[in-house]
ChimeraX commands (.cxc) that place a marker at each C-alpha (Angstrom):
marker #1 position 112.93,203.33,87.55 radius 0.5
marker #1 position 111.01,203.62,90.39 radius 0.5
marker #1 position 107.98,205.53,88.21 radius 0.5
marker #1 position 108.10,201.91,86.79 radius 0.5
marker #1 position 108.19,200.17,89.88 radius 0.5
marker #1 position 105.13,201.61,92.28 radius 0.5
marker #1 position 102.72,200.62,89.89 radius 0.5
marker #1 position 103.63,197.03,89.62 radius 0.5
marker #1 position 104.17,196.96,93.26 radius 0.5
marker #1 position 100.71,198.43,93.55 radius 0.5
marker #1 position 98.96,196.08,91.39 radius 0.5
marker #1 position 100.69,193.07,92.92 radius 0.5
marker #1 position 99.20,194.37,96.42 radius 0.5
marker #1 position 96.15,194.96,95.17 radius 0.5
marker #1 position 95.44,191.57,93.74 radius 0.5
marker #1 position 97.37,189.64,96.06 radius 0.5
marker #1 position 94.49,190.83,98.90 radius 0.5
marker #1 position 91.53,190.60,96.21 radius 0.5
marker #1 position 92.63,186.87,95.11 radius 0.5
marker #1 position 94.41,185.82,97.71 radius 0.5
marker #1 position 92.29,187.05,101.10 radius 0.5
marker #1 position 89.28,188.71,100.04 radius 0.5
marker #1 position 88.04,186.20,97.29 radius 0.5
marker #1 position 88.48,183.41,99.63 radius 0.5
marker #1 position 87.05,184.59,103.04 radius 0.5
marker #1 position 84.69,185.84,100.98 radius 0.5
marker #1 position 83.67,182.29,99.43 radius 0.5
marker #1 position 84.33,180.34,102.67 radius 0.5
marker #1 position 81.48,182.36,104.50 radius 0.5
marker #1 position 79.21,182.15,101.99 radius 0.5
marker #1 position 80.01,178.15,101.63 radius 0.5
marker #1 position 79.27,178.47,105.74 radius 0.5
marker #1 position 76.70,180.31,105.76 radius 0.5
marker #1 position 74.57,178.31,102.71 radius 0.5
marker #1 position 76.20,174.73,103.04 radius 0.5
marker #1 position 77.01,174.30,106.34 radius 0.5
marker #1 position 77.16,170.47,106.83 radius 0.5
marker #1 position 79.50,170.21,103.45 radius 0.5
marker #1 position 81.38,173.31,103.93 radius 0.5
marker #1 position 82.75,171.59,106.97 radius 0.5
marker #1 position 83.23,168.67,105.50 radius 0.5
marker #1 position 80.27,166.49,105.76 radius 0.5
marker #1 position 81.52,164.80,108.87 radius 0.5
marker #1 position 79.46,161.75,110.24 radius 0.5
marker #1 position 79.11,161.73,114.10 radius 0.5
marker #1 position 78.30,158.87,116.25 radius 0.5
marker #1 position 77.74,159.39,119.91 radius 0.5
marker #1 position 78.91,162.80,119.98 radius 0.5
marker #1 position 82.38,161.52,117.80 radius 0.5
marker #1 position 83.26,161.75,114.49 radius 0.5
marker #1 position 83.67,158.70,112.69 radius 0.5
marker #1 position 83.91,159.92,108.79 radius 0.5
marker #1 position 83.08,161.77,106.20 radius 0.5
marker #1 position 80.05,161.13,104.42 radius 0.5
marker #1 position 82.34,162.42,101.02 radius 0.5
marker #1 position 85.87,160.32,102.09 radius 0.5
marker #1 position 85.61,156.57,101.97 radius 0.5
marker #1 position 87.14,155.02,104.64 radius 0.5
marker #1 position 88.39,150.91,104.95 radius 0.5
marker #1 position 85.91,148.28,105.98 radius 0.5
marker #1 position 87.20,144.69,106.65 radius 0.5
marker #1 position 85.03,143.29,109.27 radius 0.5
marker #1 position 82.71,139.96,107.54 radius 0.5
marker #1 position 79.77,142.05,109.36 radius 0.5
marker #1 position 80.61,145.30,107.46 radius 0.5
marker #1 position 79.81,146.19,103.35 radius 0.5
marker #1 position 83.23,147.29,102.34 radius 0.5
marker #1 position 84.24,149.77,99.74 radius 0.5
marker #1 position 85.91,149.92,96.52 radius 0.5
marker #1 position 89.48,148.70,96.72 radius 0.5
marker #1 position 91.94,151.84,97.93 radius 0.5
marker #1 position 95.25,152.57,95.90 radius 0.5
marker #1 position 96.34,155.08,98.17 radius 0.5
marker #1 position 100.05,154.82,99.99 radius 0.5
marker #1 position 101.46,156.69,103.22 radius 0.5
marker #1 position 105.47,156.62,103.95 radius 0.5
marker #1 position 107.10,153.74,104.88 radius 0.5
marker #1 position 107.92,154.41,108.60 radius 0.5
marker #1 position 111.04,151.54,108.19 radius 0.5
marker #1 position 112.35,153.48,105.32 radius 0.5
marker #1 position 111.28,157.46,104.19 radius 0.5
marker #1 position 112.16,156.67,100.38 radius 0.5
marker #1 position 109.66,154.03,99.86 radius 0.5
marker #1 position 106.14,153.87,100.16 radius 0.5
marker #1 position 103.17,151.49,101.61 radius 0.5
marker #1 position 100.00,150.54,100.88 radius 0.5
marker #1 position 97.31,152.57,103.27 radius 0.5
marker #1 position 93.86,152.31,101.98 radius 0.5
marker #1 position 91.74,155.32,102.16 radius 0.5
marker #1 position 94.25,157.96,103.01 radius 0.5
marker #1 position 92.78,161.17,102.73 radius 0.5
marker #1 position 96.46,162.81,103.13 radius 0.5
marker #1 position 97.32,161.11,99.72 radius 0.5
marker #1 position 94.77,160.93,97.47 radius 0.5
marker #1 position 96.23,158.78,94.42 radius 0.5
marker #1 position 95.56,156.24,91.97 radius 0.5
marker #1 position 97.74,153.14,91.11 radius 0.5
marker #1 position 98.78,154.63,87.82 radius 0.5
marker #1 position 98.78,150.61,86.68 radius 0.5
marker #1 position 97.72,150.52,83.09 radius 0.5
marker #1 position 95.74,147.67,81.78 radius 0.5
marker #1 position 98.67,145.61,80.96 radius 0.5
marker #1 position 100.49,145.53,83.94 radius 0.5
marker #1 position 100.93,142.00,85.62 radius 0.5
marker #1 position 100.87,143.05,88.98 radius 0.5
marker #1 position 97.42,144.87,88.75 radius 0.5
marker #1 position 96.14,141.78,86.69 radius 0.5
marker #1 position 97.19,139.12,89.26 radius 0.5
marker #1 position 95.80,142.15,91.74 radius 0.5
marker #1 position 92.11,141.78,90.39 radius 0.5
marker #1 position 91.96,138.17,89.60 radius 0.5
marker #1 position 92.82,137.67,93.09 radius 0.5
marker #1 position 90.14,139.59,94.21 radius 0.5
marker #1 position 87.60,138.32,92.11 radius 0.5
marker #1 position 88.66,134.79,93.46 radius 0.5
marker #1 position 88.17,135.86,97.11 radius 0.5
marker #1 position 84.71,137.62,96.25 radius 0.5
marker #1 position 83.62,134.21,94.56 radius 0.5
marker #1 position 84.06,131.97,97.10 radius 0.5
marker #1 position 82.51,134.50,99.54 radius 0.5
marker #1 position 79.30,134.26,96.71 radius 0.5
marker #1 position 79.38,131.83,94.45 radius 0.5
marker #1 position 77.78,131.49,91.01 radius 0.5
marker #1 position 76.94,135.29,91.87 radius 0.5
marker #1 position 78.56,137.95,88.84 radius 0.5
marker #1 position 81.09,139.93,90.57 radius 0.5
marker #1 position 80.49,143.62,90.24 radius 0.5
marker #1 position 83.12,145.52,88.67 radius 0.5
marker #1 position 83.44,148.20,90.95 radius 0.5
marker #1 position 84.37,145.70,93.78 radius 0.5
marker #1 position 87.66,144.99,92.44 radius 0.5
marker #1 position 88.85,148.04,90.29 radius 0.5
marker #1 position 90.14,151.49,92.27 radius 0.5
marker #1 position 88.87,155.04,91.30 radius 0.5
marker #1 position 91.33,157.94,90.35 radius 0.5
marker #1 position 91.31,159.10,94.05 radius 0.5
marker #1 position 91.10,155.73,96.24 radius 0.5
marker #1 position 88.78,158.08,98.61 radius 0.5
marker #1 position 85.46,156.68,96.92 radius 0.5
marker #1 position 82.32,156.44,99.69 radius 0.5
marker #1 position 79.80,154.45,97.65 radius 0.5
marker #1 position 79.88,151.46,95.34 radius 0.5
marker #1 position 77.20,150.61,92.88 radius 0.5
marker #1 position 73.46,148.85,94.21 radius 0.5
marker #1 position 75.26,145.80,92.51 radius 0.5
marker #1 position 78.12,146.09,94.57 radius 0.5
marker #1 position 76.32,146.33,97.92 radius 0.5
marker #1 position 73.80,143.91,96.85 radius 0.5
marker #1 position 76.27,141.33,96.02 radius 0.5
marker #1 position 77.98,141.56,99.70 radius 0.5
marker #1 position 74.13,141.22,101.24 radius 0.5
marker #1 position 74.97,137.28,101.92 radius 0.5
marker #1 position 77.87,137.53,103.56 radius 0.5
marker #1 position 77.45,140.65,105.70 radius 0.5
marker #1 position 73.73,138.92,107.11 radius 0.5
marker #1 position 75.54,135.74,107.66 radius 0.5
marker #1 position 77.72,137.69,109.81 radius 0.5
marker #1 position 75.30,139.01,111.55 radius 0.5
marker #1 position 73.10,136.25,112.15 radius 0.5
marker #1 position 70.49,138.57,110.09 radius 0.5
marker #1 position 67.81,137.16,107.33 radius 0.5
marker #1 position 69.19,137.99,103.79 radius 0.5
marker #1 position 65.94,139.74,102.17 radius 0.5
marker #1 position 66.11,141.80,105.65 radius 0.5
marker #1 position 69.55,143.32,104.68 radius 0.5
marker #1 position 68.66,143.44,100.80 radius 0.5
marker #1 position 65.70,145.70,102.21 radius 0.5
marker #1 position 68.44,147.64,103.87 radius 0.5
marker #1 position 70.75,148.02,100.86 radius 0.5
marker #1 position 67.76,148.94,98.60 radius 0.5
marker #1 position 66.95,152.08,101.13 radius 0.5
marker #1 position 70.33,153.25,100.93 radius 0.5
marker #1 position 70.51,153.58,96.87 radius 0.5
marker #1 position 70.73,157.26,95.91 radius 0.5
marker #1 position 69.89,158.53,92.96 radius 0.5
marker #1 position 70.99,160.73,90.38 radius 0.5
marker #1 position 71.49,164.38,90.92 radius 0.5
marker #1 position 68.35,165.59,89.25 radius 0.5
marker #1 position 68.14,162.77,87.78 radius 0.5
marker #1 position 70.67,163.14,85.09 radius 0.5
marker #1 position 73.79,163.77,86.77 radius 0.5
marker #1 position 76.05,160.53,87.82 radius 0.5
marker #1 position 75.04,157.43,89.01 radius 0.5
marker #1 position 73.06,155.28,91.07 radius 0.5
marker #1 position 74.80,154.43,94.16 radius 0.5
marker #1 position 75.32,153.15,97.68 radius 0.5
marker #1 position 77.11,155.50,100.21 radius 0.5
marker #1 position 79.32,152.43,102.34 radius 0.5
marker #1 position 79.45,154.62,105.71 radius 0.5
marker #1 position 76.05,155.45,105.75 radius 0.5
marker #1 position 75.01,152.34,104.96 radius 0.5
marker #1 position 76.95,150.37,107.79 radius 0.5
marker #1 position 75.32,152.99,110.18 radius 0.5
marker #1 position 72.33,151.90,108.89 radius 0.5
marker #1 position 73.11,148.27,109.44 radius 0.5
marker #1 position 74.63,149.09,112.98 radius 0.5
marker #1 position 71.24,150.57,114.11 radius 0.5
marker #1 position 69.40,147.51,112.52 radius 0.5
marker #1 position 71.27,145.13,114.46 radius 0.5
marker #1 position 71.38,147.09,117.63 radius 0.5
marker link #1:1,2 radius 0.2
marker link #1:2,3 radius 0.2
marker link #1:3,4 radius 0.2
marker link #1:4,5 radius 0.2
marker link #1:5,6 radius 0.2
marker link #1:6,7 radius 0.2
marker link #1:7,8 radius 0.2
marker link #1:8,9 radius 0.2
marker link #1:9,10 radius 0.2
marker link #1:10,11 radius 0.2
marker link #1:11,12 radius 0.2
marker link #1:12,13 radius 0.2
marker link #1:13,14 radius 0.2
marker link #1:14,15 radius 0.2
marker link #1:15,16 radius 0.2
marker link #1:16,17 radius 0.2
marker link #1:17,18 radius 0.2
marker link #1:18,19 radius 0.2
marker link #1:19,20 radius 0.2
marker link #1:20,21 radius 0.2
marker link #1:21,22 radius 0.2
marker link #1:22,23 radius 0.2
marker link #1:23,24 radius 0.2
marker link #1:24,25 radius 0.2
marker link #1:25,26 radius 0.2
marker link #1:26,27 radius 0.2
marker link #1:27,28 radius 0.2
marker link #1:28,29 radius 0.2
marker link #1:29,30 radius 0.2
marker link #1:30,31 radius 0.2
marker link #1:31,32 radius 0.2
marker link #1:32,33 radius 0.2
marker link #1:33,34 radius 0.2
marker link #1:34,35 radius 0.2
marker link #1:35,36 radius 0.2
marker link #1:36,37 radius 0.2
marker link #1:37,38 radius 0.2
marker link #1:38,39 radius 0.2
marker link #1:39,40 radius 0.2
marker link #1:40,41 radius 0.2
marker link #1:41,42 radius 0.2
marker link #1:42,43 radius 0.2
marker link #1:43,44 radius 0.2
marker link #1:44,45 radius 0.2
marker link #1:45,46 radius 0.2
marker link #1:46,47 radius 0.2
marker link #1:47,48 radius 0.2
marker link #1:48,49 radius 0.2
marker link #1:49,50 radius 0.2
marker link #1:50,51 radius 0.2
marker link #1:51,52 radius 0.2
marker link #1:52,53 radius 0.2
marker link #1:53,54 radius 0.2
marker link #1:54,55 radius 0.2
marker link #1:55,56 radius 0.2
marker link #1:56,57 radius 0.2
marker link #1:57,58 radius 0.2
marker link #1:58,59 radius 0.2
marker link #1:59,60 radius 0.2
marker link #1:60,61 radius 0.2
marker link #1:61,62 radius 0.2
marker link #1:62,63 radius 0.2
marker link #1:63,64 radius 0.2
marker link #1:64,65 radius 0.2
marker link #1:65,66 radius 0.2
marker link #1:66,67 radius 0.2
marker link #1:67,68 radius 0.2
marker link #1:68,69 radius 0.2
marker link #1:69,70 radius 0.2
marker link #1:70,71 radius 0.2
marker link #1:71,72 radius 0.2
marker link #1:72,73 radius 0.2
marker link #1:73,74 radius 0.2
marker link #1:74,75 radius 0.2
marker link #1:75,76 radius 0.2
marker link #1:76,77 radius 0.2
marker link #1:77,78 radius 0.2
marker link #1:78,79 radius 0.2
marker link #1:79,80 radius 0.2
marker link #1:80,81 radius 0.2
marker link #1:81,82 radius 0.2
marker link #1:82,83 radius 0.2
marker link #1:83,84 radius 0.2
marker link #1:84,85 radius 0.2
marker link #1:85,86 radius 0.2
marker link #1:86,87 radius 0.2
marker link #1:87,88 radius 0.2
marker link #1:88,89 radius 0.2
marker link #1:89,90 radius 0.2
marker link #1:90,91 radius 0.2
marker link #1:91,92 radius 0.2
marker link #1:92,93 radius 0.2
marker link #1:93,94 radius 0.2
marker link #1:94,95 radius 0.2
marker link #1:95,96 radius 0.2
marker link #1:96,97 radius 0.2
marker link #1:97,98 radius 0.2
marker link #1:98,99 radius 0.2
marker link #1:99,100 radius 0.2
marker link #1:100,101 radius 0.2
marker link #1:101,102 radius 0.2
marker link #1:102,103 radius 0.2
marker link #1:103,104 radius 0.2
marker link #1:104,105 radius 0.2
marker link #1:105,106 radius 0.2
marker link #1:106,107 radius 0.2
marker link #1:107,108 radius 0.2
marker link #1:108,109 radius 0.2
marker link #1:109,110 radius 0.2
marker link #1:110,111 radius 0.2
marker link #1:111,112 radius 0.2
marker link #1:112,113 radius 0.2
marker link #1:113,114 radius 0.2
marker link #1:114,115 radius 0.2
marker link #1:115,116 radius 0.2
marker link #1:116,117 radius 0.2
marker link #1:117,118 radius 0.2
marker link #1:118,119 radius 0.2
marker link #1:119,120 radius 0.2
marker link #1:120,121 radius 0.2
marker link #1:121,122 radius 0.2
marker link #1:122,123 radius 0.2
marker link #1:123,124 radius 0.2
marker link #1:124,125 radius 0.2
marker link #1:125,126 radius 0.2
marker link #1:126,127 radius 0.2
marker link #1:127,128 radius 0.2
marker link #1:128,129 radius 0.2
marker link #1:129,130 radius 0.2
marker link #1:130,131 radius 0.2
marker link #1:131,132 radius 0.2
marker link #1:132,133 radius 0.2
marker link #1:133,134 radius 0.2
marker link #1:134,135 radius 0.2
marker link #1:135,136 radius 0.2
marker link #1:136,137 radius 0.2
marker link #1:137,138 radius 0.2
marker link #1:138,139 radius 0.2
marker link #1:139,140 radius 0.2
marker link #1:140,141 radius 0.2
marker link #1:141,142 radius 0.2
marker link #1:142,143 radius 0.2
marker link #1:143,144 radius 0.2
marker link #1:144,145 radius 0.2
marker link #1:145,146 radius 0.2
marker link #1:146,147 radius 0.2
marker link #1:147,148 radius 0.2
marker link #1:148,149 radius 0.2
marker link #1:149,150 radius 0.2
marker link #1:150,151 radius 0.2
marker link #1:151,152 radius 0.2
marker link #1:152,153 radius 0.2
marker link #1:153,154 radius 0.2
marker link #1:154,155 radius 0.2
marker link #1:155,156 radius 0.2
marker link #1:156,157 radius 0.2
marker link #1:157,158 radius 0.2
marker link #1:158,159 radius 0.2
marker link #1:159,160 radius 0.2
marker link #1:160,161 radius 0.2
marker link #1:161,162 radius 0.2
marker link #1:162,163 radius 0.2
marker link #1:163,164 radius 0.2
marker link #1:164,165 radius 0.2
marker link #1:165,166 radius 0.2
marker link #1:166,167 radius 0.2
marker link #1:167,168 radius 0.2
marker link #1:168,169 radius 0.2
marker link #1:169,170 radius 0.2
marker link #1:170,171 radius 0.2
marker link #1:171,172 radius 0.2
marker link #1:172,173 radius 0.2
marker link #1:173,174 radius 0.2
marker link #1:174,175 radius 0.2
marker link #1:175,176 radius 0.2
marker link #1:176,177 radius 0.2
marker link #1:177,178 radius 0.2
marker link #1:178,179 radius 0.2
marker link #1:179,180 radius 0.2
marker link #1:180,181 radius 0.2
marker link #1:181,182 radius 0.2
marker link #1:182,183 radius 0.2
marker link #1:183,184 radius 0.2
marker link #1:184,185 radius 0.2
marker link #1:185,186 radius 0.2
marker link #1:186,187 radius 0.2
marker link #1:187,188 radius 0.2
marker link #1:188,189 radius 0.2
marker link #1:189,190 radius 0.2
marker link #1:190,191 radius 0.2
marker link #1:191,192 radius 0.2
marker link #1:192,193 radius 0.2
marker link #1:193,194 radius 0.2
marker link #1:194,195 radius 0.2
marker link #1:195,196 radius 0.2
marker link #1:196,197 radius 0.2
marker link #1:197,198 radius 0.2
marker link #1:198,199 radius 0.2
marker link #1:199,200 radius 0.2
view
């Protein structure tokens, strides 16, 4: 029995170190070594402190801010440990609303949005992305459209001229990964940086 045992043993060793130490040290210095900045997690400083991650959206509510997508994401209840609460942008619990596109409460959700983005620009098309969630609720960027369409209300906030800000908003589009991959888009953190330094 034990002829039969030492080699299973010895295996399991084996390829417990390879896959389970060796494989990843091996991958997490590399990933140091030739992608710093994302390896560690693409952190965004300000003054010496980290405010966010370029790759982590993070909730914006301030009139003088562009805000992000809308954030599914829920943390414990700290009244009761068997419920749960709404806490956009948690990076500890990364999670969609699971709401289909019947339920009521994710209909009365959006067209209560939509209604708040309206009045903030009216006879403007509200851009889809501003009032549907992603799969993760950690999304950084919106679409051009969606940062465009918040350009009057964040440089009324400000006290800023409106083509000044569009100018802004414009700068920040990325583009495609080699041109093909994904889509055009506005990173939210970067671009409130950029708006911070704009305004002084």
């Amino acid at each position: 029995m034990l002829n039969q045992l030492r080699p299973a043993i010895f295996v399991f060793a084996v390829l417990t170190l390879l896959t389970g130490v060796a494989y990843p040290y091996a991958i997490t210095g590399i990933a140091q070594l030739a992608f710093p900045y994302q390896a560690g997690g693409s952190l965004v400083t300000r003054d010496g402190k980290v405010i966010g991650a370029e790759i982590i959206g993070q909730n914006f509510d301030s009139a003088r801010y562009f805000h992000g997508r809308p954030s599914a994401t829920t943390a414990t209840d700290p009244n009761d440990a068997t419920k749960t609460v709404p806490a956009p942008y948690n990076a500890a619990n990364s999670s969609a609303s699971n709401a289909g596109p019947t339920s009521k409460a994710l209909i009365e959700r959006v067209q209560d949005d939509v209604a708040k983005l309206q009045a903030e620009n009216p006879g403007a098309k509200v851009p889809v992305d501003l009032v549907t969630t992603t799969g993760s609720g950690l999304d950084p960027h919106v679409t051009p459209a969606g940062a465009l369409f918040q350009v009057p209300r964040v440089a009324k906030a400000r006290g800023l001229d409106e083509a000044r800000v569009r100018r802004l908003v414009e700068d920040a589009v990325e583009g495609r990964l080699f041109g093909l991959i994904g889509e055009r888009r506005v990173n939210v953190l970067k671009l409130n940086l950029a708006l911070d330094a704009l305004t002084g």
